[in-house]
C-alpha positions in Angstrom: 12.5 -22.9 -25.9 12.1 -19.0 -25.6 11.4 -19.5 -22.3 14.5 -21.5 -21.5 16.9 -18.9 -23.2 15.4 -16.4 -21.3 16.2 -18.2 -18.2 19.7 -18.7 -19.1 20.1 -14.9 -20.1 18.6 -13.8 -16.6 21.4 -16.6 -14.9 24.0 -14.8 -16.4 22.6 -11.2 -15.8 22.1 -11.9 -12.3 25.4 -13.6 -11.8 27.1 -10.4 -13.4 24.7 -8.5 -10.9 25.9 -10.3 -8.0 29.5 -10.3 -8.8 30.1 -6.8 -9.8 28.1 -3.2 -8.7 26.0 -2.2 -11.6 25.8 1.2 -13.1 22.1 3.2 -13.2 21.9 1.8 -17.1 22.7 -1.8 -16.5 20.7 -1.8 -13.3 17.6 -1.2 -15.7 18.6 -3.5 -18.4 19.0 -6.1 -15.3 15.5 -5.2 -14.2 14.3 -5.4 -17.7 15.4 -9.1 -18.5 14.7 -10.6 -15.0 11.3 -8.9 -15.3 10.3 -10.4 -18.6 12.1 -14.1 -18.2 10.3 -13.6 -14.6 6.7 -13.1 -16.2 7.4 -15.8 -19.4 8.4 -18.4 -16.3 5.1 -17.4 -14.6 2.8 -18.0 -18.1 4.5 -21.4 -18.4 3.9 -22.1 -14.4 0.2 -21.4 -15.0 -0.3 -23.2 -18.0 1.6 -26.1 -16.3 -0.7 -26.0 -13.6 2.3 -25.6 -11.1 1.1 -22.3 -9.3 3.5 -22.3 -6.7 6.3 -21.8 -9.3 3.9 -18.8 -10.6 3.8 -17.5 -7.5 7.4 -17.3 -6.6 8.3 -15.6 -10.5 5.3 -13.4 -9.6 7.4 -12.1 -6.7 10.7 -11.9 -9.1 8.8 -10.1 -11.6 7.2 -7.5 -9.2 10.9 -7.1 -7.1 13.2 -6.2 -10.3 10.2 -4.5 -12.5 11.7 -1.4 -14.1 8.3 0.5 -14.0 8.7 1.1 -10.4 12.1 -0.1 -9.2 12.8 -0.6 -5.7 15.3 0.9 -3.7 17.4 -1.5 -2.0 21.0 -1.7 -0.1 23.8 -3.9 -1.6 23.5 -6.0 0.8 19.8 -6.4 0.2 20.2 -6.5 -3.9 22.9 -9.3 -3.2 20.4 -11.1 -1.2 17.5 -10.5 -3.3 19.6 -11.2 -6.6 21.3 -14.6 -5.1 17.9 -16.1 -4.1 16.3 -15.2 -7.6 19.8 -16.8 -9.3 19.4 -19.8 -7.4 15.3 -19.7 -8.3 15.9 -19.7 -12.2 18.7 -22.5 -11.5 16.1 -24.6 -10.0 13.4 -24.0 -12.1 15.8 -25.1 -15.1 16.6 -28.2 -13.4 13.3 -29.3 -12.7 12.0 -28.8 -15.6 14.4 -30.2 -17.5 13.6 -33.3 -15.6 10.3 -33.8 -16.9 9.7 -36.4 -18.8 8.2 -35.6 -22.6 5.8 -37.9 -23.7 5.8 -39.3 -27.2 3.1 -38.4 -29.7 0.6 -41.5 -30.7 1.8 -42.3 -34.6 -0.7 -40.8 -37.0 0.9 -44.0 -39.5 -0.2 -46.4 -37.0 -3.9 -47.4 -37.7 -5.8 -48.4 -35.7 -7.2 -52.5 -36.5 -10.8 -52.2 -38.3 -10.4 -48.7 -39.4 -10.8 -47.9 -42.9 -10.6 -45.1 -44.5 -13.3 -42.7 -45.9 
């Protein structure tokens, strides 16, 4: 669920990115959030199984990291920042077409068991 809210929070970061030229402090703040919801994505690729999604977030994560941030054009941020915008997008709509499989009932015994 973290995971998810973070996804939403870097949406609307990078749509504000996009839309409007960001000062120095919310160009690190930007980095910041896509960064982490970037690096949560990639731990819930891995565990998943789905590396190619890992991979891509991977690339995110390393592109807007505010340890060493690159240097890039507007043109080249509104490129970069579109194509991770539409990335999260995607990644929320795929997962949230996966289907979630029911528990077995613990209240549903099995015939012939008994208890000890």
């Amino acid at each position: 669920m973290f995971t998810k809210t973070m996804k939403w929070v870097s949406i609307a970061v990078l749509l504000l990115a996009v839309l409007w030229r960001l000062t120095a402090s919310s160009q690190v703040l930007l980095e910041i959030v896509v960064c982490v919801s970037g690096l949560l994505v990639v731990t819930q690729a891995v565990r998943a199984g789905k590396y190619f999604w890992a991979a891509g977030f991977v690339a995110i994560a390393v592109l807007f990291n505010p340890v060493v941030p690159g240097a890039f054009s507007r043109k080249a941020f509104l490129w970069l920042g579109s194509v991770s915008l539409l990335t999260f997008l995607v990644s929320l709509a795929v997962s949230r077409r996966q289907t979630i499989l029911s528990m077995p009932s613990r209240t549903d015994r099995a015939a012939g068991s008994e208890s000890l």
